[in-house]
C-alpha positions as a Markdown table, in Angstrom:
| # | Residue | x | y | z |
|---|---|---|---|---|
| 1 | Unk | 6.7 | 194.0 | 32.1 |
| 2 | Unk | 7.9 | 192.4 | 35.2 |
| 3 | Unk | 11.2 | 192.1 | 34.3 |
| 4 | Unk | 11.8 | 196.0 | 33.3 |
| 5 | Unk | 13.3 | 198.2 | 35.4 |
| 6 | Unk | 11.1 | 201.1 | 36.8 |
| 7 | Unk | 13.0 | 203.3 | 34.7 |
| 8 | Unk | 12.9 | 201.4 | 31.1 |
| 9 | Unk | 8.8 | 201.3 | 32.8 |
| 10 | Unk | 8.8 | 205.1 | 33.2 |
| 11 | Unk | 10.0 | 205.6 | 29.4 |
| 12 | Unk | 7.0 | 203.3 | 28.3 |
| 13 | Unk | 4.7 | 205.1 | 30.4 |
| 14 | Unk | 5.5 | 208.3 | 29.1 |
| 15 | Unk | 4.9 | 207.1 | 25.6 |
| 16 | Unk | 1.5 | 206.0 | 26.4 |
| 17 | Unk | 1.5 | 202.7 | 27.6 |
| 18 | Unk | -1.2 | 202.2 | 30.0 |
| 19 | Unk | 0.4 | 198.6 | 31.1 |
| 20 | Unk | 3.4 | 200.0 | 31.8 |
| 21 | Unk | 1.3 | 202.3 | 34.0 |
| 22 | Unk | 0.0 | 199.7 | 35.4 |
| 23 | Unk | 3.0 | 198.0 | 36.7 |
| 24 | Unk | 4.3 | 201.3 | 38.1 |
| 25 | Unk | 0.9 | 201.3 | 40.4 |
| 26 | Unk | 0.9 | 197.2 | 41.1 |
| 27 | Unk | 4.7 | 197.9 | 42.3 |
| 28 | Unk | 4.1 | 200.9 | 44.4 |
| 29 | Unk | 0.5 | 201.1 | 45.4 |
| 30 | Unk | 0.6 | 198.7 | 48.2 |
| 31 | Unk | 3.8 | 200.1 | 49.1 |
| 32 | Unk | 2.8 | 204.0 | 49.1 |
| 33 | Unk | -0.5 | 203.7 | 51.2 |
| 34 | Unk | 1.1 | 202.1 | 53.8 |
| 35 | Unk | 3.8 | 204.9 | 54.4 |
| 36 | Unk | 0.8 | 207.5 | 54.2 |
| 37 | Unk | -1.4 | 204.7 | 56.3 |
| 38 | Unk | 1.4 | 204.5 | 59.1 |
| 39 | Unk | 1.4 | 208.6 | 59.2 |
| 40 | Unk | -2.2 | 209.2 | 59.5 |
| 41 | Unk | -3.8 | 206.1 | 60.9 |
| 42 | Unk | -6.6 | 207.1 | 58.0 |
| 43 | Unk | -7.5 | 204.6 | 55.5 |
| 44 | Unk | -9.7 | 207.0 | 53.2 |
| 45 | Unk | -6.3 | 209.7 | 53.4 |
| 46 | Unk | -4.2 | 207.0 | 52.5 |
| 47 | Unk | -5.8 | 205.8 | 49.7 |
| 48 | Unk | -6.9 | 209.2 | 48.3 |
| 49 | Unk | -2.9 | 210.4 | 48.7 |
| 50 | Unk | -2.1 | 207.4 | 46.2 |
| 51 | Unk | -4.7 | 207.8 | 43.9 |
| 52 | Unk | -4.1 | 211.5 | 43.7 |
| 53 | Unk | -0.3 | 210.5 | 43.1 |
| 54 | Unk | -0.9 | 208.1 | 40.3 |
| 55 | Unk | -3.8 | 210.0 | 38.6 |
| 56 | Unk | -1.3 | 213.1 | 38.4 |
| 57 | Unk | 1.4 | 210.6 | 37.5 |
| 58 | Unk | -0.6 | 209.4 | 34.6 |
| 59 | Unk | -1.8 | 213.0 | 33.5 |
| 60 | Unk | 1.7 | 214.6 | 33.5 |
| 61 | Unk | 3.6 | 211.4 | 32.1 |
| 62 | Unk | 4.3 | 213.1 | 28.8 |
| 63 | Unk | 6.2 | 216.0 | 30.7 |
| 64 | Unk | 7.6 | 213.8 | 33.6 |
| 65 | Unk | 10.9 | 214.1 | 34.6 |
| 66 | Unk | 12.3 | 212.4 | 37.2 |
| 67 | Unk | 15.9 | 212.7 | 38.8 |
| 68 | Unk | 16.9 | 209.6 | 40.8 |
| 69 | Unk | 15.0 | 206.7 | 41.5 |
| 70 | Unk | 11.7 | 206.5 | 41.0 |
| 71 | Unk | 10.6 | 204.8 | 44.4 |
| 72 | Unk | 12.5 | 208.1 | 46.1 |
| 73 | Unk | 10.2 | 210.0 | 43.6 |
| 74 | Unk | 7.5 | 208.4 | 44.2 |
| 75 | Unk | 7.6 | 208.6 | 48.4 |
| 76 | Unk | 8.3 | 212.2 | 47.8 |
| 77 | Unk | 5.5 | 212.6 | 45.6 |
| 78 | Unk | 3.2 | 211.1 | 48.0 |
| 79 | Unk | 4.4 | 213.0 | 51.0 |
| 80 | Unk | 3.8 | 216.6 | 49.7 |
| 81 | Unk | 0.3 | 215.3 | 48.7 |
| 82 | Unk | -0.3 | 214.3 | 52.1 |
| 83 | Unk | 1.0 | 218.2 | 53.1 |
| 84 | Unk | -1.4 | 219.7 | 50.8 |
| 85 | Unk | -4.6 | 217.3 | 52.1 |
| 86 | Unk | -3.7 | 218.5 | 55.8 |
| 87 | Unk | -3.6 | 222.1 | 54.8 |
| 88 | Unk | -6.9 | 221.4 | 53.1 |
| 89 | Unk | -8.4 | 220.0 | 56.1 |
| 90 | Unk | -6.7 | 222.8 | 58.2 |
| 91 | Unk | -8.7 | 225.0 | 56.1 |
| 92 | Unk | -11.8 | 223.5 | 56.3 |
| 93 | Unk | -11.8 | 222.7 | 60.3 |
| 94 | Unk | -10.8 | 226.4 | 60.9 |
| 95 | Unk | -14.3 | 227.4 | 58.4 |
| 96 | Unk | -16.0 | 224.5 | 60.7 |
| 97 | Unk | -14.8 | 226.3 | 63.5 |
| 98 | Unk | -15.8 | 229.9 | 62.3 |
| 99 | Unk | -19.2 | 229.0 | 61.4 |
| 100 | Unk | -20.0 | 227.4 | 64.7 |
| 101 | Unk | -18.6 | 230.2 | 66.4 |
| 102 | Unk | -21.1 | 232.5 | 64.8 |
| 103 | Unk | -23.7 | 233.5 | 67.1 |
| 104 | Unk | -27.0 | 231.3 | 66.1 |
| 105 | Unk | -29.9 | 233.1 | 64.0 |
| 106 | Unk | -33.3 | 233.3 | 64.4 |
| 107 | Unk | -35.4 | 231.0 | 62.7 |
| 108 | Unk | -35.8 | 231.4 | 59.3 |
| 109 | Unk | -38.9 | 233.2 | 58.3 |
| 110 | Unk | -41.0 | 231.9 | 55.2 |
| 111 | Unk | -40.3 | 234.6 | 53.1 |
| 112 | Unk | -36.2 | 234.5 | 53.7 |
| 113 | Unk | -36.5 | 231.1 | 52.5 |
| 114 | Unk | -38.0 | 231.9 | 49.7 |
| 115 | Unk | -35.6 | 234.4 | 49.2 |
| 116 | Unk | -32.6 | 232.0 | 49.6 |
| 117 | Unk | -34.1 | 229.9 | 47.2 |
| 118 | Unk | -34.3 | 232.4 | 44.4 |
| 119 | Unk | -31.1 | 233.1 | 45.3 |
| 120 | Unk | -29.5 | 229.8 | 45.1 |
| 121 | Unk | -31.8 | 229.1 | 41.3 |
| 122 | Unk | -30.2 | 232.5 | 40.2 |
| 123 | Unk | -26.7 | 231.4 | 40.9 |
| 124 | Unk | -27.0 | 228.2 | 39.7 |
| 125 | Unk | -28.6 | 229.8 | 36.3 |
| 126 | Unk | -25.7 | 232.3 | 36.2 |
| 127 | Unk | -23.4 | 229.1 | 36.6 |
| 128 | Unk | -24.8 | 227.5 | 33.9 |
| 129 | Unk | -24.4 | 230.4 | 31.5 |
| 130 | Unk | -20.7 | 230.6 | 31.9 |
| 131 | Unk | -18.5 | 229.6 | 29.1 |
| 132 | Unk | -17.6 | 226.1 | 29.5 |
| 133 | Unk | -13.8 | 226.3 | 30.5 |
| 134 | Unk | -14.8 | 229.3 | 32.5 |
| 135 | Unk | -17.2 | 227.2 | 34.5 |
| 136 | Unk | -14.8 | 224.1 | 35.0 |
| 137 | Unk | -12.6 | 226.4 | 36.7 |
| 138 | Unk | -14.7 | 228.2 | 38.8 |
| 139 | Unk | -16.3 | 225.1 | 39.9 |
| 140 | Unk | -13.3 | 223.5 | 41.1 |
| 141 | Unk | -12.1 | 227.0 | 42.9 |
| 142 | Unk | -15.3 | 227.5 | 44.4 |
| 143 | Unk | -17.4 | 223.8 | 45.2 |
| 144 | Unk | -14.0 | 221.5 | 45.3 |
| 145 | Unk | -11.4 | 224.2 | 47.1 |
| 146 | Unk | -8.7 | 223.4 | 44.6 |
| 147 | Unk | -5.6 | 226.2 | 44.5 |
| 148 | Unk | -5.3 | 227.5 | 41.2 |
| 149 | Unk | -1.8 | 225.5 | 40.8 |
| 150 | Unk | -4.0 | 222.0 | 41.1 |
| 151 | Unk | -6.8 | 223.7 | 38.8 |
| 152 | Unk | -3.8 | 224.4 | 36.4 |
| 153 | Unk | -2.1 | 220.8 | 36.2 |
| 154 | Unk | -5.3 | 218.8 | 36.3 |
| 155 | Unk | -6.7 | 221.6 | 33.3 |
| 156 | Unk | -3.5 | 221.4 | 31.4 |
| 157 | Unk | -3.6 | 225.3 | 31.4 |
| 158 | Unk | -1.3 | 228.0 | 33.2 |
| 159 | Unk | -2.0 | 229.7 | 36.6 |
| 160 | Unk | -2.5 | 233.3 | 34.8 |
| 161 | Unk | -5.4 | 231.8 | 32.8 |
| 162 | Unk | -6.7 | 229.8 | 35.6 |
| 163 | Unk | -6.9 | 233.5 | 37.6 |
| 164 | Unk | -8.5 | 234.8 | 34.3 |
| 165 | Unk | -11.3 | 232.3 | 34.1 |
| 166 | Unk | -12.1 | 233.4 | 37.6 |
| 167 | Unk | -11.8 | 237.0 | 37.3 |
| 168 | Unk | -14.3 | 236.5 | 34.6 |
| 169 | Unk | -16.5 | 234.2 | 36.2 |
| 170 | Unk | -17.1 | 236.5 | 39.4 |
| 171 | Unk | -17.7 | 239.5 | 37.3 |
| 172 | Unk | -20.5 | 237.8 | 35.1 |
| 173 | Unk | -21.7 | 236.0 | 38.8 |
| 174 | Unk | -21.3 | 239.7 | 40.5 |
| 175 | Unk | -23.4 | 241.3 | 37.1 |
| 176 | Unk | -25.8 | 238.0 | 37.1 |
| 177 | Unk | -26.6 | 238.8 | 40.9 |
| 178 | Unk | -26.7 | 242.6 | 40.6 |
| 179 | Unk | -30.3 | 243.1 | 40.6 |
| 180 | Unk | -31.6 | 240.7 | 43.3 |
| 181 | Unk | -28.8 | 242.0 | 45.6 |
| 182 | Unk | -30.6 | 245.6 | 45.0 |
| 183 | Unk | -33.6 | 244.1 | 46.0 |
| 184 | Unk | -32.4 | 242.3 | 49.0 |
| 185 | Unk | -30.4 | 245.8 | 50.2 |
């Protein structure tokens, strides 16, 4: 293998060949963390940026195709992950943000936690009953923040039936939930 180019590598890889794989990510591992490392200073960014880019690499081998060099592909590849893990973090320190700018409750009485409770064991019931593909889906919308487009590629399905699975999911959630929102109302 160490003797191939990258791209007589690429055309293994995409037939299956994990050790091709392999030398793809012994070649460019090293190489790709520290361009991510030397943006964000961030050790657990840089290395989640590269394993992002080689676990979609590996998933969507079969439909790869790359134009140019696969180093240029591969440093582009890694940027726009590291665009889409600041926008995520954008997100989530703006939520941070609006949460603690919310003006502090009072205590939490027995019988609210008991109500949260319920709550939370009827949503996680109602969870639990959804279809299994369904459920994927909604779990990584909902509990990992993945955009429908990341649901999509790491599912192997379209965005249209990714939206569908979640249009489903919150109508059964919304129908599960009717009755002990009556109650709480």
């Amino acid at each position: 293998m160490h003797d191939l180019t990258n791209e007589e590598i690429l055309v293994l890889m995409q037939q299956g060949h994990e050790n091709a794989f392999e030398e793809l990510y012994n070649r460019y591992w090293k190489k790709l963390y520290n361009a991510i490392y030397s943006r964000t200073k961030s050790a657990e960014w840089a290395e989640g940026i590269v394993q992002d880019f080689f676990t979609s690499l590996w998933l969507k081998r079969e439909k790869l195709q790359i134009t140019g060099t696969f180093e240029a592909y591969a440093f582009t590849a890694v940027r726009y992950h590291l665009f889409h893990y600041i926008q995520k973090e954008v997100t989530r320190k703006k939520y941070k943000d609006s949460l603690k700018s919310l003006p502090a409750s009072h205590s939490n009485s027995t019988e609210e936690a008991v109500l949260l409770n319920d709550l939370n064991n009827r949503l996680s019931g109602a969870i639990a009953r959804l279809p299994e593909k369904c459920r994927s889906v909604f779990e990584l919308s909902r509990r990992q923040h993945k955009t429908n487009r990341e649901i999509a590629e790491e599912l192997g399905i379209s965005e249209k039936t990714v939206e569908n699975h979640l249009t489903r999911a919150l109508r059964h959630l919304r129908l599960s939930l009717k009755e002990i929102f009556l109650f709480l109302f």
